[in-house]
LOLO-361804 format. One record per residue: x, y, z of N, C-alpha, C, O in turn; residue in one letter. Coordinates in steps of 0.05 Angstrom, whole numbers. Atoms other than C-alpha are relative to their C-alpha. Layout:
{node {X; Y; Z}; {X; Y; Z}; {X; Y; Z}; {X; Y; Z}; a}
...
***
This chain:
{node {-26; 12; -6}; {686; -261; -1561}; {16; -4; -25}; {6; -15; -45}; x}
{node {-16; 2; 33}; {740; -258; -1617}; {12; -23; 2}; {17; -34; 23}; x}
{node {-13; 22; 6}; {771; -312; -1642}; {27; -13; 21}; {27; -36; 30}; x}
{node {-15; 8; -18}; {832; -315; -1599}; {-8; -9; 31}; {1; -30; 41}; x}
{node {18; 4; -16}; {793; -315; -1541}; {-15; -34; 15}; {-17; -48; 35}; x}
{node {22; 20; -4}; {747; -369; -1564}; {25; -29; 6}; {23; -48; 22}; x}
{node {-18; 25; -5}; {818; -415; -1576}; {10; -6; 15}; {18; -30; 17}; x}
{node {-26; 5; -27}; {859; -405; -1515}; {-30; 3; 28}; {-20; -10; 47}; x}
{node {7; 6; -14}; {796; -399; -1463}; {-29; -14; -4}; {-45; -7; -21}; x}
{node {15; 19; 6}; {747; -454; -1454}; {-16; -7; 31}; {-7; -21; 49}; x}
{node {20; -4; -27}; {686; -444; -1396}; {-24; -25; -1}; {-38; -30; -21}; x}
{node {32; 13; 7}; {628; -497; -1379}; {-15; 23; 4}; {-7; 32; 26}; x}
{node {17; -14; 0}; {579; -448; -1384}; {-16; 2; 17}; {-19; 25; 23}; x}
{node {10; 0; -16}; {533; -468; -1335}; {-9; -32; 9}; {-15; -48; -8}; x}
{node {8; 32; -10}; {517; -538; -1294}; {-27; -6; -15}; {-49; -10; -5}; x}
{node {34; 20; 13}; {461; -565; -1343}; {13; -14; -31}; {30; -4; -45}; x}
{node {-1; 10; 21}; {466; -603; -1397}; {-23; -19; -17}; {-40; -20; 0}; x}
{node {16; 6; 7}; {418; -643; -1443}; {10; -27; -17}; {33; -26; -25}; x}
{node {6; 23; 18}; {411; -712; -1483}; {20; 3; -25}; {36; 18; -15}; x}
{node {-6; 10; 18}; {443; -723; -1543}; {-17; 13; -22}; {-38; 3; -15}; x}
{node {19; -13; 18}; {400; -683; -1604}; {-28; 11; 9}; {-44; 22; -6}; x}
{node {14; -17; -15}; {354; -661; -1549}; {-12; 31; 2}; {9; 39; -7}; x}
{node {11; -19; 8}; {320; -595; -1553}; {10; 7; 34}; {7; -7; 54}; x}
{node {-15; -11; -27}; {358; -550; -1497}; {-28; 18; 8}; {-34; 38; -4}; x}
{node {29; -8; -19}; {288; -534; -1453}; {1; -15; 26}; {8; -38; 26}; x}
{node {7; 2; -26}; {275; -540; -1380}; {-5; -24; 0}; {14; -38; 6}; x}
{node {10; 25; 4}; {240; -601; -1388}; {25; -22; -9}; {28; -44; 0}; x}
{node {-19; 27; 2}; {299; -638; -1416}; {33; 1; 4}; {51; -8; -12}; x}
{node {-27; -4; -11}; {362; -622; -1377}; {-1; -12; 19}; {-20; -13; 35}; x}
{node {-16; 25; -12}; {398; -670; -1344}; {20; 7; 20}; {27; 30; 23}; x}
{node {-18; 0; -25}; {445; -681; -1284}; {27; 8; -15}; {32; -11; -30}; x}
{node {-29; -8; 10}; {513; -654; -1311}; {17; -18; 23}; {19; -20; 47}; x}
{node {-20; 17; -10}; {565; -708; -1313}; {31; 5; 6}; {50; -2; -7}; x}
{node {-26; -18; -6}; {621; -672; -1278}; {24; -13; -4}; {43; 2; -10}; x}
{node {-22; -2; 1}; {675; -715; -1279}; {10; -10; -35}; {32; -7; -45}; x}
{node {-6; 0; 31}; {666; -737; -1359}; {7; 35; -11}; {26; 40; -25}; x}
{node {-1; -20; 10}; {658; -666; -1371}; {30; 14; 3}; {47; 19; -15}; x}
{node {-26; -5; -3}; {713; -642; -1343}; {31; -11; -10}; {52; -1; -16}; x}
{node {-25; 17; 20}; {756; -700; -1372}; {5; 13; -21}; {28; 22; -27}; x}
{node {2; -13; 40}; {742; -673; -1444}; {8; 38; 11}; {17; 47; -10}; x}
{node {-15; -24; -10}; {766; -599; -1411}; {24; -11; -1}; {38; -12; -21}; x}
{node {-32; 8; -6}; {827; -626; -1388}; {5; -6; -19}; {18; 14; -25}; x}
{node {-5; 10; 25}; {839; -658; -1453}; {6; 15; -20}; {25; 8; -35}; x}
{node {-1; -23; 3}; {828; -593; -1480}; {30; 18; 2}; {46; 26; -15}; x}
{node {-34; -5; -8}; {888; -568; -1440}; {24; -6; -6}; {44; 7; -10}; x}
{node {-33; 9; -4}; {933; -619; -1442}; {13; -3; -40}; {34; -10; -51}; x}
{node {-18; -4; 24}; {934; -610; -1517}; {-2; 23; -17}; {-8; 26; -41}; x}
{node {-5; -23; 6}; {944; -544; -1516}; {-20; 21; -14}; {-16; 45; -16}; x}
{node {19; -27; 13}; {878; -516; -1553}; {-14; 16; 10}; {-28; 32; -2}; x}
{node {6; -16; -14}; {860; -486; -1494}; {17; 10; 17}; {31; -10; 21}; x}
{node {-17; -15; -8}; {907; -438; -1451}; {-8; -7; 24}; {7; -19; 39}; x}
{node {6; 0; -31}; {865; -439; -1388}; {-41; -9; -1}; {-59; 5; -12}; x}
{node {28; 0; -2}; {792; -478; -1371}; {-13; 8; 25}; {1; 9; 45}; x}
{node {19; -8; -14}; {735; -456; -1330}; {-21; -9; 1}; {-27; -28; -12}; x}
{node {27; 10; -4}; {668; -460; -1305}; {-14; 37; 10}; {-2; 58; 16}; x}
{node {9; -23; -1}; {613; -409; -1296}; {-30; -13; 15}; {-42; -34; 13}; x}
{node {26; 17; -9}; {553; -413; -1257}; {2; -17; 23}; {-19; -23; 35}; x}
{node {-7; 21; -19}; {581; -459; -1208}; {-4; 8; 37}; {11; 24; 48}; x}
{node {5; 6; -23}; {553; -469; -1135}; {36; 5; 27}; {60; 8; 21}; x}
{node {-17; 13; -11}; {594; -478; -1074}; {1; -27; 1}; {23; -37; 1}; x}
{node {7; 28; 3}; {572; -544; -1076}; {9; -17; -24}; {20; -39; -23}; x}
{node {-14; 12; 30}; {589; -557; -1155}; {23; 5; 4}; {37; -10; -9}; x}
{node {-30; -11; 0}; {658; -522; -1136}; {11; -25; 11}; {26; -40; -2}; x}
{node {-9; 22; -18}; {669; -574; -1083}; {-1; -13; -15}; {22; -12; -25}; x}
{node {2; 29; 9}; {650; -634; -1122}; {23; 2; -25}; {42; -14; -25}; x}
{node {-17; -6; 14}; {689; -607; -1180}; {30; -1; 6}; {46; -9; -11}; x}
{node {-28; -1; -1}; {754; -598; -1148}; {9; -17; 21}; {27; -15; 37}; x}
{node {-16; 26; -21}; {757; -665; -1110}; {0; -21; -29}; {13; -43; -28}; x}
{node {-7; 11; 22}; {751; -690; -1183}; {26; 14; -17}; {29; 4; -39}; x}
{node {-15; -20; 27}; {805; -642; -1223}; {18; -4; 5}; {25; -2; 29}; x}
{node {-29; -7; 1}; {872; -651; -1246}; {4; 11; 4}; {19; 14; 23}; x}
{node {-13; -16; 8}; {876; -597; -1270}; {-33; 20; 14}; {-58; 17; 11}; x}
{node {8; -17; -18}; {852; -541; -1224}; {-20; 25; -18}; {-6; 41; -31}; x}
{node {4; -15; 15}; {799; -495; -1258}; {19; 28; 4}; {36; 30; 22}; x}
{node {-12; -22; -1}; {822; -422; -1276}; {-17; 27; 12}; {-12; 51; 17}; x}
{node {22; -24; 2}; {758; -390; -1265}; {-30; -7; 4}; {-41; -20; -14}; x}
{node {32; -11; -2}; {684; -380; -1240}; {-5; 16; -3}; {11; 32; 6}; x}
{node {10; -18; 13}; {649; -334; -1269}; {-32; 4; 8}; {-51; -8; -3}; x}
{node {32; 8; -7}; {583; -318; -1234}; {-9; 26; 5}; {5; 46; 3}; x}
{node {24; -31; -5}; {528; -262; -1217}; {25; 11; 34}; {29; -1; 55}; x}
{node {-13; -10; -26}; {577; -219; -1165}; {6; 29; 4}; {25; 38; -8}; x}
{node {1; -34; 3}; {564; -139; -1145}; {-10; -5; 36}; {-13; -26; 50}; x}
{node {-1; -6; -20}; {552; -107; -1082}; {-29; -16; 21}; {-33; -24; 44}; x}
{node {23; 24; -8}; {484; -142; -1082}; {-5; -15; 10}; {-22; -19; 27}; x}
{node {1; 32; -9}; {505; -207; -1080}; {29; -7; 5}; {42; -14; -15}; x}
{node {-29; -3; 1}; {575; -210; -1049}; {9; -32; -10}; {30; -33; -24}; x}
{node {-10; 19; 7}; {583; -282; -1063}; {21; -16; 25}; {36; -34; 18}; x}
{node {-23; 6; -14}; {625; -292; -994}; {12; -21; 4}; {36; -24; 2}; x}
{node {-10; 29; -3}; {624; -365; -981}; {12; -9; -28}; {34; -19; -25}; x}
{node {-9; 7; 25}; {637; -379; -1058}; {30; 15; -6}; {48; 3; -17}; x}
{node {-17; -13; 0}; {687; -326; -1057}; {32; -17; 16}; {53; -26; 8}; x}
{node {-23; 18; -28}; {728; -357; -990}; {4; -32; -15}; {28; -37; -15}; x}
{node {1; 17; 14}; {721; -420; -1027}; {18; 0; -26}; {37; -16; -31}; x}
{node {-21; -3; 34}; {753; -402; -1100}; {23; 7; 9}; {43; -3; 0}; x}
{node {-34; -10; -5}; {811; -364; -1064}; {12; -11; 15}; {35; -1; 17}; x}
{node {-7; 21; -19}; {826; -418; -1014}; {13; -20; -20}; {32; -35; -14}; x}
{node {-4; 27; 14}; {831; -464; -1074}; {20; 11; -31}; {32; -6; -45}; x}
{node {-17; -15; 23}; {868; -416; -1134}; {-18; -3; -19}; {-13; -15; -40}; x}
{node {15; 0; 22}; {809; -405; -1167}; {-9; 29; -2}; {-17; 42; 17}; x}
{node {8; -37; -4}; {792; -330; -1192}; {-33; -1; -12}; {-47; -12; -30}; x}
{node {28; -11; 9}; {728; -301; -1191}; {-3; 27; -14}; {7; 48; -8}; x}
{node {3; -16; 15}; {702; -265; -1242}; {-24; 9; -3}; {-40; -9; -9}; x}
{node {33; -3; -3}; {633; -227; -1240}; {-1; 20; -24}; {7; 43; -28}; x}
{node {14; -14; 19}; {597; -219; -1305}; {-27; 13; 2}; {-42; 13; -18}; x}
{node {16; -21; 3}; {546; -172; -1276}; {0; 14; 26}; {-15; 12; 45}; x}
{node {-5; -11; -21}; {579; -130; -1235}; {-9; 19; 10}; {-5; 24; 34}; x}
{node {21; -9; -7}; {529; -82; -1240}; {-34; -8; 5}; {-52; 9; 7}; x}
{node {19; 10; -5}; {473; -127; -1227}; {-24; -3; -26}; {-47; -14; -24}; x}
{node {16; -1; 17}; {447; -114; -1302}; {-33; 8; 8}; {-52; -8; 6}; x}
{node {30; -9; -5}; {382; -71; -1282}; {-10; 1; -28}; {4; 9; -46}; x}
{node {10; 1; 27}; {333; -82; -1341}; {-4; -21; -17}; {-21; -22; -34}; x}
{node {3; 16; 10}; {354; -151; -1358}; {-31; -16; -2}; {-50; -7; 12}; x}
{node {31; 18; 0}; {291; -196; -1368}; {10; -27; 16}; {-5; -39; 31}; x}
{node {-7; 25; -11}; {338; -256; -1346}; {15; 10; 32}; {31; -4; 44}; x}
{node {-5; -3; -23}; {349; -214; -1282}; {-23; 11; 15}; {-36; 25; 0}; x}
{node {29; -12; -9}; {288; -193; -1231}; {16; 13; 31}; {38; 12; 43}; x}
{node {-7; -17; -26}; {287; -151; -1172}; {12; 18; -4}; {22; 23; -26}; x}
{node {-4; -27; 5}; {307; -85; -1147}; {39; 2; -5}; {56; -15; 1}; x}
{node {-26; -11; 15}; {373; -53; -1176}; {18; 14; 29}; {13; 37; 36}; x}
{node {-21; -10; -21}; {433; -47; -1109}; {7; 39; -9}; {4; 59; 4}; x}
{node {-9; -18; 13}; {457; 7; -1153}; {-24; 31; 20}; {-13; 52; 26}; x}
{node {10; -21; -7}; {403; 57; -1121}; {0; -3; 32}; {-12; 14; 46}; x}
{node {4; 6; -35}; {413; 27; -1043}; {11; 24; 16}; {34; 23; 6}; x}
{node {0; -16; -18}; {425; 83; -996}; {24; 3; 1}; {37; 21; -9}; x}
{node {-43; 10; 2}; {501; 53; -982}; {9; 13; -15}; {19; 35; -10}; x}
{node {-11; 1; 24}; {519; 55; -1046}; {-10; 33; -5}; {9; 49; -2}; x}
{node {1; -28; 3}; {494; 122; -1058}; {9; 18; 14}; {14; 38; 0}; x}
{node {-13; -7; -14}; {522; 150; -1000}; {31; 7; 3}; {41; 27; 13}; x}
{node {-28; 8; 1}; {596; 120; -1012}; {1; 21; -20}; {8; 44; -15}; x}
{node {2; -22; 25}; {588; 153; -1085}; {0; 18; 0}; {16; 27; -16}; x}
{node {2; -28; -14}; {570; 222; -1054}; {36; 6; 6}; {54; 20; -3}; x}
{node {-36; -7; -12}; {639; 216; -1017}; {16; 7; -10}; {30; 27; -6}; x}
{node {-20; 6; 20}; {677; 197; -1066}; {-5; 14; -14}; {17; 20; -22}; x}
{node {5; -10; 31}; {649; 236; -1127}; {0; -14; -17}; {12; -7; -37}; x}
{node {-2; 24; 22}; {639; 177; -1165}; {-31; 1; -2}; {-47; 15; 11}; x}
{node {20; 10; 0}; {585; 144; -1193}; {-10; -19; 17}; {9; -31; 27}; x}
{node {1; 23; -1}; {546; 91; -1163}; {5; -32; -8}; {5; -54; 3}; x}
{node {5; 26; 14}; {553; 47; -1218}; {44; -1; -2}; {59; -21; -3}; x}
{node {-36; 16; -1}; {639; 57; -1218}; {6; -9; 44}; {25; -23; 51}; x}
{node {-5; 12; -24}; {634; 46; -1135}; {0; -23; -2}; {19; -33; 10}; x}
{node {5; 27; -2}; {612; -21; -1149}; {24; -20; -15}; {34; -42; -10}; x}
{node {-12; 16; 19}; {653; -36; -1202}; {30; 2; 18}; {46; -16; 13}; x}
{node {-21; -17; -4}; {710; -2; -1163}; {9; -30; 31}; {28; -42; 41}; x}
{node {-3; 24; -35}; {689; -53; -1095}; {8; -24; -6}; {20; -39; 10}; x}
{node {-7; 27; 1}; {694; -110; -1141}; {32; -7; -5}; {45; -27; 2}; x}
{node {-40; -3; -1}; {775; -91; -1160}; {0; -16; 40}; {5; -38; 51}; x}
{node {-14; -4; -36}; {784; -84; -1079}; {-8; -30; 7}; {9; -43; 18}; x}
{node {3; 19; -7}; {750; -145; -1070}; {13; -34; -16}; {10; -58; -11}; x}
{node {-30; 21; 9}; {806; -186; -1114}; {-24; -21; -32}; {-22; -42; -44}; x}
{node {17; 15; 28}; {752; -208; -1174}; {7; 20; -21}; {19; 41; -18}; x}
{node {5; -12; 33}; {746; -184; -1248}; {-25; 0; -2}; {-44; -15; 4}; x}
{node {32; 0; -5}; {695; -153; -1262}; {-10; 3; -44}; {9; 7; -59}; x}
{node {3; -1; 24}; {661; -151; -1337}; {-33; 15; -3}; {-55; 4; -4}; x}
{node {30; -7; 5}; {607; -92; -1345}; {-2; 7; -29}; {13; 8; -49}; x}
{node {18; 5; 40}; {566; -85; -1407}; {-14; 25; -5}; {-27; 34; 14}; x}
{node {8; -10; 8}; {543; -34; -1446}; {4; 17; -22}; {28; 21; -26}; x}
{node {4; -16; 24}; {523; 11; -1510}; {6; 21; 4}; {15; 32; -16}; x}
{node {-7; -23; -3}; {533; 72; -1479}; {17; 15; 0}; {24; 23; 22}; x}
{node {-26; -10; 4}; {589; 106; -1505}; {9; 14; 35}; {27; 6; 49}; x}
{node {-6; -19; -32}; {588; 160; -1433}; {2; -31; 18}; {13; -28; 39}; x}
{node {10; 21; -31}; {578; 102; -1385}; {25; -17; -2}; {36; -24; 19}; x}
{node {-20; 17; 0}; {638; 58; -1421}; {19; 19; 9}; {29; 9; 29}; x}
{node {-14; -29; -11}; {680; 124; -1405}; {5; -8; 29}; {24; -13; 43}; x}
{node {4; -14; -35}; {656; 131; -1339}; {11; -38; 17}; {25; -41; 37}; x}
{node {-8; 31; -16}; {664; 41; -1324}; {36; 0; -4}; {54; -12; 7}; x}
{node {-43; 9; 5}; {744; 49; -1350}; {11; 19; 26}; {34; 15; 31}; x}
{node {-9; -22; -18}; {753; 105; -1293}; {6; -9; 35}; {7; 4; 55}; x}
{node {-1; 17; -28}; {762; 58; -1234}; {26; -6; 8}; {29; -17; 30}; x}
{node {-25; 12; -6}; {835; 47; -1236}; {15; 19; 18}; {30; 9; 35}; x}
{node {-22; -9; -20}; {868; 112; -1202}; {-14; 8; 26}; {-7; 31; 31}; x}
{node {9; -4; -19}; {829; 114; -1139}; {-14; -27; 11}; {-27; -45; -1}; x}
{node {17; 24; -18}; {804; 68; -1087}; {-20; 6; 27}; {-22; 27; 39}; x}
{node {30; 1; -24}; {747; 57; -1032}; {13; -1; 24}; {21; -24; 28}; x}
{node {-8; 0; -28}; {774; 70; -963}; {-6; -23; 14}; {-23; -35; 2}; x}
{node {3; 13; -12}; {774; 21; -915}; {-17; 2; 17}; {-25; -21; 19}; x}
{node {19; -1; -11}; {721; 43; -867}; {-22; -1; -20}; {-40; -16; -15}; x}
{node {24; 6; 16}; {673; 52; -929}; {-6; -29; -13}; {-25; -42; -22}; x}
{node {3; 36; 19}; {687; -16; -959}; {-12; -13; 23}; {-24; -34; 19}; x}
{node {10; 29; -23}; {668; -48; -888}; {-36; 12; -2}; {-53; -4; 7}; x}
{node {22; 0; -2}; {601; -13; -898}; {-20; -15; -26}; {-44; -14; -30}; x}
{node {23; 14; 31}; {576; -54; -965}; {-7; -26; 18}; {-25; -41; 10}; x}
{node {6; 26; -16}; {572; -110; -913}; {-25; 0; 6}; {-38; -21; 5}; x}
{node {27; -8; -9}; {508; -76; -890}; {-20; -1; -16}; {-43; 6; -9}; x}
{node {24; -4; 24}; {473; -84; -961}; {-6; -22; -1}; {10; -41; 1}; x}
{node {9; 23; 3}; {419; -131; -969}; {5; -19; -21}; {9; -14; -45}; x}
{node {-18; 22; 25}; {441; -194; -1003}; {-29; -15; -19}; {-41; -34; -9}; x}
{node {17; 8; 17}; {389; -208; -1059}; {8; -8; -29}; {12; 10; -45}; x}
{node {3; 7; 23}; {399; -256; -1117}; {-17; 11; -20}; {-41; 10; -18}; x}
{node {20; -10; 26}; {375; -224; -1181}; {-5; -23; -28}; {-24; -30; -42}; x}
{node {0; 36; 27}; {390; -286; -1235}; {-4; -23; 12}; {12; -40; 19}; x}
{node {14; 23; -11}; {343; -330; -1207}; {1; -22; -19}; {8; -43; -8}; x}
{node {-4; 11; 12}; {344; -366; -1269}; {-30; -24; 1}; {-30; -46; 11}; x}
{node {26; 16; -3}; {270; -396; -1276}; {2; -9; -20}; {-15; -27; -23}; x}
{node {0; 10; 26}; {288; -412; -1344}; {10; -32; -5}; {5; -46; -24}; x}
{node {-1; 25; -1}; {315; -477; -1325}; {-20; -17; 22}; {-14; -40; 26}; x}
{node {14; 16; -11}; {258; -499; -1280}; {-31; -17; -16}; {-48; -7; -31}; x}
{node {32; 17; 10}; {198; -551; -1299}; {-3; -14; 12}; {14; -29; 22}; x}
{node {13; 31; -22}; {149; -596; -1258}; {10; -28; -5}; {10; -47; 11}; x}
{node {-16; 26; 10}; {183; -651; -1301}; {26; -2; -7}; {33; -22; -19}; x}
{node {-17; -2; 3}; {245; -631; -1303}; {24; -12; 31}; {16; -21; 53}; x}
{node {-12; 4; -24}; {309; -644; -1258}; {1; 24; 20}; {2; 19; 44}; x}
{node {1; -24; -19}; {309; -571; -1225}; {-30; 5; -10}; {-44; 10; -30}; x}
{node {39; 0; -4}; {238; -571; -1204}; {-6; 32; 17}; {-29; 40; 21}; x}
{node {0; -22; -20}; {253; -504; -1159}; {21; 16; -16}; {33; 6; -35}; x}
{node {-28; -5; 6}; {309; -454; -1172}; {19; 0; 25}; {41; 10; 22}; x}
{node {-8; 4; -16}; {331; -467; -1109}; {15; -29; -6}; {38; -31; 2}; x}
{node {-6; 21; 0}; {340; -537; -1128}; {29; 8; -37}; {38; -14; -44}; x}
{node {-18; -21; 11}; {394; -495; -1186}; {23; -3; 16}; {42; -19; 14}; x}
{node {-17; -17; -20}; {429; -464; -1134}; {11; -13; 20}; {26; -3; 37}; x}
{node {-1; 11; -25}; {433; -514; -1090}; {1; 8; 36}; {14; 2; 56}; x}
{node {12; -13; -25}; {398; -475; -1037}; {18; 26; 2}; {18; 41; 21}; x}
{node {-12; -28; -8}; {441; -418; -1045}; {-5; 25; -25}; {6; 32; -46}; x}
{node {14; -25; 19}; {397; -360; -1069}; {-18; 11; 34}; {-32; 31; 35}; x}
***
């Protein structure tokens, strides 16, 4: 993230937080104090060193609680969102309320270590639609998340592949094919076990997610 970036946008990163000189581990993360936190955002805003704040990671549940606290209306969630995992209720939720969603792994990151399970990218659907179209799999997705009114942010080294992710803009997904991604199984891949411990406050990742995984 370059500098301008870092001054004008300003994200909680994710609902956890820790102690005071605390050592950021499972074991010692804490209830995130949403409406302090948010204060010091807003604060942020209202004196101008941030352009627009956000949140990432956020629940329907943290959305809710969040925006019966907020002045100032976030600009942005930012969460795991591809054909995978459409995100619908969270979705109907952010755009109900003028909040944009933004999915930083809009290809589902196959390979990550901080992601598990099988890769949408090879599902039948999705390979199928791709056929049609003459696309890739991996720009269908990217292509569903335009149509589906999010930003999408894919990643990679691969000089061919960054080529092939910028190629999504002069064509679009038909309307009978877009109603078929409905039919793809919806499996969370960023389970996120990295914040669970038997002594911790998320004892599950369910208890994370607030049941929505």
């Amino acid at each position: 993230m370059n500098a301008f970036l870092k001054k004008y946008i300003v994200q909680i990163h994710a609902p956890v937080r820790t102690n005071k000189g605390a050592v950021r581990t499972a074991e010692n993360y804490i209830t995130l104090d949403v409406p302090a936190t948010w204060g010091a955002m807003e604060k942020l805003y209202d004196s101008g060193k941030a352009r627009a704040i956000g949140v990432s990671n956020f629940s329907c549940k943290r959305m809710e609680d969040l925006l019966a606290i907020a002045r100032v209306t976030p600009a942005v969630n930012q969460v795991e969102s591809h054909p995978g995992w459409q995100q619908m209720k969270l979705r109907e939720l952010c755009e109900s309320n003028g909040v944009h969603l933004s999915a930083y792994s809009p290809l589902g990151r196959p390979g990550s270590p901080a992601f598990t399970g099988p890769s949408f990218l090879s599902n039948p659907i999705v390979i199928s639609i791709a056929e049609k179209l003459q696309r890739s799999p991996a720009q269908v997705a990217l292509r569903w998340g335009l149509q589906m009114g999010q930003s999408v942010l894919p990643k990679s080294i691969n000089e061919t592949r960054i080529k092939e992710n910028f190629n999504i803009l002069d064509w679009s997904i038909p309307e009978d094919l877009m109603s078929k991604f409905s039919e793809i199984p919806q499996i969370k891949t960023l389970r996120a076990e990295f914040v669970v411990h038997p002594q911790g406050i998320y004892k599950t990742v369910e208890d994370f997610w607030d049941g929505e995984i």
